[in-house]
N, C-alpha and C positions, 0 to 999 in steps of 0.2 A: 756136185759139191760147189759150192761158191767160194767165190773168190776169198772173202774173207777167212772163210770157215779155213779152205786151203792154207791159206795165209798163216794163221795160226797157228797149225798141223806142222805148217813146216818149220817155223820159230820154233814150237817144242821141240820139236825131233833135232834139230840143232844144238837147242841149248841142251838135251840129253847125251849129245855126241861131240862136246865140245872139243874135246882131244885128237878128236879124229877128222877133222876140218879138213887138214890138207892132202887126207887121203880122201876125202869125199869130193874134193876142187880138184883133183886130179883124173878120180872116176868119171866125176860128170860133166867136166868143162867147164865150168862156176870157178872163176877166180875167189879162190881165198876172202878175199879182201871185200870181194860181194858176199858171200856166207857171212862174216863178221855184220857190215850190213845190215841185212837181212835182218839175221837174229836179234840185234839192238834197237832194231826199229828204226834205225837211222835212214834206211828204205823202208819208205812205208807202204806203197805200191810198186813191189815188183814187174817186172814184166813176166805173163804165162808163160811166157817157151821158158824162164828162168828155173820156175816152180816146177814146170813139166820136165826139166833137166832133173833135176834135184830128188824127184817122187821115189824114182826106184833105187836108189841111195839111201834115204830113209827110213825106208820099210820095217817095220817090226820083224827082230826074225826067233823074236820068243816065241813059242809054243806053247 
């Protein structure tokens, strides 16, 4: 996947999870205030070990 594509992936799943921020900065070590971030685009290039913290937090868990 590339970066951007990633990138995008995880702004959705963010802005779909917006509620649940501080339980996701808690699971994956991503301070809050980085997700907030993230999602607004105010980071616009993340660092990968960030996104790579973040992935499995995100996950779709509909079926």
């Amino acid at each position: 996947m590339k970066t951007q594509d990633l990138l995008a992936h995880v702004r959705s799943q963010l802005k779909k999870r917006r509620g649940n921020w501080q339980a996701i900065a808690d699971e994956s070590g991503v301070p809050y205030f980085t997700l907030s971030k993230i999602a607004s685009g105010a980071t616009e290039n993340p660092r990968w070990k960030t996104l790579e913290k973040l992935l499995p937090h995100l996950e779709d868990t509909a079926a």
